[in-house]
Backbone as numpy.savetxt, mean C-alpha at the origin, in Angstrom:
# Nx Ny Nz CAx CAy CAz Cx Cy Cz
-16.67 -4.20 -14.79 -16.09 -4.06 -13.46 -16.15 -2.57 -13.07
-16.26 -2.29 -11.94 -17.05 -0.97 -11.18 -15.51 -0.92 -11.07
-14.89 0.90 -10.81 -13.78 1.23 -10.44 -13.48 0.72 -8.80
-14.28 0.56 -8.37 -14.05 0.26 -6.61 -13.62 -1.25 -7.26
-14.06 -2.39 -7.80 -13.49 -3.48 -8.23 -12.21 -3.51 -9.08
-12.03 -2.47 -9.50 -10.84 -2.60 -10.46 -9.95 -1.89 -8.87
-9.70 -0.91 -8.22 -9.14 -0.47 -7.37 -8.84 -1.99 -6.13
-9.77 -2.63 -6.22 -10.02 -3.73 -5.40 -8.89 -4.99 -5.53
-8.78 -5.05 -7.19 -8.25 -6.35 -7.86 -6.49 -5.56 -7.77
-6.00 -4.11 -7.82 -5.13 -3.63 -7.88 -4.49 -3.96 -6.43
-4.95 -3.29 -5.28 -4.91 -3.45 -4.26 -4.22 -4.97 -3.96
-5.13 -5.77 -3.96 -5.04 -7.34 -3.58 -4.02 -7.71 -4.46
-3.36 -6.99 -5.88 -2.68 -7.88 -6.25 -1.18 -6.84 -5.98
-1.32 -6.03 -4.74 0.11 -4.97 -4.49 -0.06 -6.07 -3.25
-1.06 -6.40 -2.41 -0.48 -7.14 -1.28 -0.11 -8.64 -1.80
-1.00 -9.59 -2.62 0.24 -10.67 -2.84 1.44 -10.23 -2.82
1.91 -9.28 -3.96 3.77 -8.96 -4.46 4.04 -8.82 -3.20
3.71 -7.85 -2.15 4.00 -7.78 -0.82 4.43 -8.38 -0.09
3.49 -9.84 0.19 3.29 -11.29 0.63 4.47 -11.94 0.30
4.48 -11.63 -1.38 5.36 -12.95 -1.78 6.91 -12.16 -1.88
7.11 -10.90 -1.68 8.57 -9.96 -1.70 8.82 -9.51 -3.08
7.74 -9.44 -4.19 8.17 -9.85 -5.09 8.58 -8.00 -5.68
9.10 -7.32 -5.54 9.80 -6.06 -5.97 9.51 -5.56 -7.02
9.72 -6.01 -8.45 8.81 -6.00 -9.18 7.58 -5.68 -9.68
6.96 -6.55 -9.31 5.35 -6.13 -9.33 5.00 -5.11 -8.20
5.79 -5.41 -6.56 4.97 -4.06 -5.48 5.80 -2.82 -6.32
7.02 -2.30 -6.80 7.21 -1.18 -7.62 6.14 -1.26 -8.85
5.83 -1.57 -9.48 4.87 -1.28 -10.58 3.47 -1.26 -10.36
3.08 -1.17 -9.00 2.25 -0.91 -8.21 2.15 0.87 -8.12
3.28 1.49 -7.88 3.34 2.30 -8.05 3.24 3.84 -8.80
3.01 5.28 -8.78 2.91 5.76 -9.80 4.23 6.13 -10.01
4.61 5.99 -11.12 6.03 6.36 -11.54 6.07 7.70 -12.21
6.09 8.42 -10.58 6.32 10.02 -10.82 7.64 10.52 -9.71
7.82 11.87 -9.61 8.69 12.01 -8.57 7.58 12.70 -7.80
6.69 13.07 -8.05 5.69 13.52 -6.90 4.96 12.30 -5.90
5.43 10.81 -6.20 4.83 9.78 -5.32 5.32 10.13 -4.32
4.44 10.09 -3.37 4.91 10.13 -1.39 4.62 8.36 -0.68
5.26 7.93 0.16 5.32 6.86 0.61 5.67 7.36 2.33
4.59 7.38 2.91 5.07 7.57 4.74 5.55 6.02 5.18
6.51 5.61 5.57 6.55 3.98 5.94 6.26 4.50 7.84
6.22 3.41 8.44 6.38 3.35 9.86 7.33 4.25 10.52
9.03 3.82 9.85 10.27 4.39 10.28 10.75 5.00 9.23
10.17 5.16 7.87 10.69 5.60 6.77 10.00 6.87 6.01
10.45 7.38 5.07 9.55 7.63 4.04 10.76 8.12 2.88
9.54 8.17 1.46 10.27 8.15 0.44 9.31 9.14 -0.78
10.12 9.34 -1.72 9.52 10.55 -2.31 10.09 10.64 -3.69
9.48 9.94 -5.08 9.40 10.11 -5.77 9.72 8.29 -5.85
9.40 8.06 -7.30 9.45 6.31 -7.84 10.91 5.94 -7.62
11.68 6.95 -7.86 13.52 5.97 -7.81 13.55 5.83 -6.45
13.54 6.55 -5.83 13.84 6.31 -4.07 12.61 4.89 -3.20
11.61 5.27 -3.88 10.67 4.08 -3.02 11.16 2.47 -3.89
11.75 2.37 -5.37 12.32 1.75 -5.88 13.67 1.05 -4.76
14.47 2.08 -5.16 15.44 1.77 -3.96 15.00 1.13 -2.37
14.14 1.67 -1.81 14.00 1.53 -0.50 13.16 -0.15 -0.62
12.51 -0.15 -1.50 11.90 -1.57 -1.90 12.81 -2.79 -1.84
13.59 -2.10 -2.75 14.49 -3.64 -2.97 15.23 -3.67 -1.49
15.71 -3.17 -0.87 16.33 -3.16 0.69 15.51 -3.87 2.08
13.92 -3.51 1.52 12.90 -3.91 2.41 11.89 -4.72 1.55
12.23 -5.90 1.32 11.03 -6.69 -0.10 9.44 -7.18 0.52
9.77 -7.75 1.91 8.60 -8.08 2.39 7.85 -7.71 3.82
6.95 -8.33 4.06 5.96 -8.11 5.38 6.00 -9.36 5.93
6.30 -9.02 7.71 6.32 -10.73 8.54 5.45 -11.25 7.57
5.58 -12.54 8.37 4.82 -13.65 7.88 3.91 -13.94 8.84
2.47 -14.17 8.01 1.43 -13.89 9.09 0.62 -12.75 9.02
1.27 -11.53 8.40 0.07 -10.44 8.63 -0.89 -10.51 8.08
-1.54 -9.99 8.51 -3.29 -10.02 7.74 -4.12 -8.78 8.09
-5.08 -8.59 7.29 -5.49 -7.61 7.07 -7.05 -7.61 7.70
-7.54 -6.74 8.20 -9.10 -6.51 8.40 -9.45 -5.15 7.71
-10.96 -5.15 7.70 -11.32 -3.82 7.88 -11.64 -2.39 6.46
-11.12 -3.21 5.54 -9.87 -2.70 4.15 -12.00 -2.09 3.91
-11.48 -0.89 3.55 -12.15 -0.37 2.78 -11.82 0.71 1.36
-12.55 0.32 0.34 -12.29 1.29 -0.94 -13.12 2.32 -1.36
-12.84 3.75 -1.29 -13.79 4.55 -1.63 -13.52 5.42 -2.81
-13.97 5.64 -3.59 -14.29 6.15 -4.79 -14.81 7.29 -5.13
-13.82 8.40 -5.45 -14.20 9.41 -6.32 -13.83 9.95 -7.52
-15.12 9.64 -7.92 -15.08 9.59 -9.74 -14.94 8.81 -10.43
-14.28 8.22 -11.60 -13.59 7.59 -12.27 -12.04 7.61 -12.10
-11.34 8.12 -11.39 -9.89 7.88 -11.42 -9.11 8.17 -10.28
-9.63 8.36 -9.27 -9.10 8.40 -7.93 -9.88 7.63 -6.65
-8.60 7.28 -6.07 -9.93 6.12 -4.95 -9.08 5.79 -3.67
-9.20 5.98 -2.32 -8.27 5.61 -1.40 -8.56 4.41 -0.64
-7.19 3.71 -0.30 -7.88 2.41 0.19 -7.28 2.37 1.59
-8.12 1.86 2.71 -7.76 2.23 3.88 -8.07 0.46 4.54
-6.68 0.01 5.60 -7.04 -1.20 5.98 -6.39 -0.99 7.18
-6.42 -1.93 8.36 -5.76 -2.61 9.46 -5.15 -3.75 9.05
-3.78 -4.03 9.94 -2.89 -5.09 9.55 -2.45 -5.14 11.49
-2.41 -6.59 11.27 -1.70 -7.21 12.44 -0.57 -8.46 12.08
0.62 -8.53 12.92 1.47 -9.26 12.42 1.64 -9.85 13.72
1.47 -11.50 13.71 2.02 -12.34 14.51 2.82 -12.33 15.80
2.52 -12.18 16.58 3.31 -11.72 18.25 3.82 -10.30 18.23
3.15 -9.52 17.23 3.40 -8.02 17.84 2.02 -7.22 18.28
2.11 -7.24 19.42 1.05 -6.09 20.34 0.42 -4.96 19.61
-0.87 -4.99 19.50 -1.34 -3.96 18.72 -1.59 -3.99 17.26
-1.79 -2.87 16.23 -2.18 -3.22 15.11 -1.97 -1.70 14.13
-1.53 -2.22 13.00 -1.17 -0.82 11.86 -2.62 -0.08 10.91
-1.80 0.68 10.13 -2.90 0.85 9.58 -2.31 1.88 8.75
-3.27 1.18 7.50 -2.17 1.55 6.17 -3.60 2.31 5.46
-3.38 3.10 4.54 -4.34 3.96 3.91 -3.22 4.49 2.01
-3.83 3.99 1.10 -3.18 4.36 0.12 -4.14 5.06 -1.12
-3.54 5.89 -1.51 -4.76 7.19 -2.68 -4.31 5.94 -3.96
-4.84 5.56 -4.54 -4.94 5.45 -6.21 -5.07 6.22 -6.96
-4.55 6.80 -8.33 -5.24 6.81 -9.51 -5.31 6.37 -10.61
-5.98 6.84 -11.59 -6.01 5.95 -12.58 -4.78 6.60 -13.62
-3.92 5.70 -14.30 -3.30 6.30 -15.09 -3.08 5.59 -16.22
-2.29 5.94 -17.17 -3.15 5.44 -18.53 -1.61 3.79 -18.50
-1.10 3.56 -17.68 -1.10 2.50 -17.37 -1.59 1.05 -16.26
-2.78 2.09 -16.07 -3.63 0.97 -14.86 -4.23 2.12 -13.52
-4.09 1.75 -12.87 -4.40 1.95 -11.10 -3.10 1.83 -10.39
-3.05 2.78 -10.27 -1.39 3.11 -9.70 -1.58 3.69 -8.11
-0.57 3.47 -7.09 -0.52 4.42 -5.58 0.21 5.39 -5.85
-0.41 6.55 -5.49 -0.01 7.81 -5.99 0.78 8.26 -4.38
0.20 7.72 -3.22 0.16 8.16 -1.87 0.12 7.34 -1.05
0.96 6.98 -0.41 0.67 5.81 1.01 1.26 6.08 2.34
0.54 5.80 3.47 1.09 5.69 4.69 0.51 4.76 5.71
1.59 4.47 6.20 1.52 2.82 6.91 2.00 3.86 8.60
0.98 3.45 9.61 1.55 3.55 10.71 1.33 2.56 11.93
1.72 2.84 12.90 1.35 1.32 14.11 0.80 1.95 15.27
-0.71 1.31 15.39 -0.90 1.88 16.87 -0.28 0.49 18.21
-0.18 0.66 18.96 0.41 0.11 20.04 -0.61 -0.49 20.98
-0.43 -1.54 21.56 -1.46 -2.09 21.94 -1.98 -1.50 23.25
-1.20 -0.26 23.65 -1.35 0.60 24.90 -1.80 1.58 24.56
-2.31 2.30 23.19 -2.84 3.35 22.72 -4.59 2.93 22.20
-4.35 1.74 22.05 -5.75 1.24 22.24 -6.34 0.96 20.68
């Protein structure tokens, strides 16, 4: 398996936990450092205990969103950012989430994420 496939299979299995709320697995998704950054929409968080915390408070995503667009790019062996569009069910417009990976010697971890919303009037 090519690192863009292993980054691929990581990815897809942070949005099931996502999907399904499951806290758990989307924290161990994570790199468990205090240097992790997390931009949310209305939030952000900064280091593993706080995005921990903010997780369990916020477990899931409407129901319905879906994703286009998702691309994985790859540099090197241990770093890789993954960049997608998300739309959620009767809301105008569409997000767009972008997260850094790396590799760490417990898997493919998000080192970096930010989720924002463009508006269906910004185009």
């Amino acid at each position: 398996m090519t690192p863009a496939d292993e980054v691929r299979a990581a990815f897809d299995a942070y949005e099931q936990a996502l999907f399904m709320g499951d806290v758990a697995a989307m924290t161990a998704c994570f790199w468990d450092s205090a240097e992790l950054v997390r931009f949310g929409i209305a939030d952000e968080q900064r280091g593993a205990a706080e995005l921990a915390a903010w997780r369990i408070a916020n477990p899931t995503v409407p129901p319905g969103r879906t994703l286009s667009d998702t691309v994985v790019s790859v540099f090197g062996a241990d770093t890789a950012v993954v960049s997608t569009r998300f739309t959620n069910p009767g809301v105008p417009g569409h997000g767009r989430q972008s997260q850094t990976w790396v590799r760490t010697a417990d898997g493919w971890r998000i080192a970096h994420a930010h989720v924002s919303v463009i508006s269906a009037m910004s185009g």
